[in-house]
N, C-alpha and C positions, 0 to 999 in steps of 0.2 A: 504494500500500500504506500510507502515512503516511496516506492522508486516510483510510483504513478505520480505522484504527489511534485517529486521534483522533476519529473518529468514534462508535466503541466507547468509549474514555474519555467522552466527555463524554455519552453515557448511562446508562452504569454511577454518573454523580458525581450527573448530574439521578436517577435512582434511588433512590442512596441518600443521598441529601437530601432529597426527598418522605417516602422512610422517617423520618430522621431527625426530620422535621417532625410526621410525624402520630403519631409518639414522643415527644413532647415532654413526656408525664406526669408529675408525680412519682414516683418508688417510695422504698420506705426501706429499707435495706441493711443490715439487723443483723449488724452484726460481733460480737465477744466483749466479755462481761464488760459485757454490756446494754448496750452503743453504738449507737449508729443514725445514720443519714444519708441526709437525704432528698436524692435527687437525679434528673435528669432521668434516662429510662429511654434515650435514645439515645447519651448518655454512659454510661450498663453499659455497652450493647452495644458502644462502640464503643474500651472499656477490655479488656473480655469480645478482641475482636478484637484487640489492638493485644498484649496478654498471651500469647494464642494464638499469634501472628507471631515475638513474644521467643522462648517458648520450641520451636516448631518450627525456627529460625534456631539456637539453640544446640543441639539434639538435631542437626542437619545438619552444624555445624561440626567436631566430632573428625572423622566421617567424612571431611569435604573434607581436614582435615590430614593425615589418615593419607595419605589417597589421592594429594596432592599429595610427601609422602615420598617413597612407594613409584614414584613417575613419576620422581625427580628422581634417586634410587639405580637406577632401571632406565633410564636418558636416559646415568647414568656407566659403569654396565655395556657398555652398546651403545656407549659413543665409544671405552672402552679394547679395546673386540672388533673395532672400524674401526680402529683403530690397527694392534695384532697382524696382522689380516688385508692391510693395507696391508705391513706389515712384510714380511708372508710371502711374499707377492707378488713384493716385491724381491730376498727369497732367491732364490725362483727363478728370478729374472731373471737371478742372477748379483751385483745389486749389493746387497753385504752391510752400509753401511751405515743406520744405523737414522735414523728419523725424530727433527726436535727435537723435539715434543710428546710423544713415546713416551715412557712411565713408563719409571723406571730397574731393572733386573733387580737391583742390586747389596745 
């Protein structure tokens, strides 16, 4: 599976390096306030690209934060419900002592 895996990398790079190569034009890049900048057309694209990456990776991250929260308050939920239910267990076993890790009711 590795040698599939690099195998696919190193086409995808011969790729897009041919592209890169026969991109090699200049273009000029008028920014504001009559600026310009002549510069290889495989560097846009591969600014164009690498800008795209930034802000798709930031659109993605509040999600992952929320999501890793809401995992981490619901991981505290279920230990203190294995707790209780361990507890309960014991009640009816007869032994009424409580567990060390059990939150204190007090």
């Amino acid at each position: 599976m590795r040698i599939l895996v690099w195998s696919l990398r190193i086409i995808i790079f011969i790729v897009l390096f041919g592209l890169a190569i026969k991109n090699s034009g200049p273009v000029e890049l008028r920014l504001y306030f009559d600026n310009a900048w002549q510069v290889a057309l495989s560097l846009v694209i591969l600014g164009s690209f690498i800008a795209g990456t930034v802000v798709g990776i930031t659109a993605g991250l509040a999600t992952m934060i929320r999501q890793r929260r809401e995992i981490s308050r619901l991981q505290d939920q279920l230990h203190v419900h294995e707790i209780s239910q361990a507890h309960a267990l014991r009640v009816a076993a007869g032994n009424h002592n409580p567990p060390a890790d059990a939150p204190s009711t007090r």
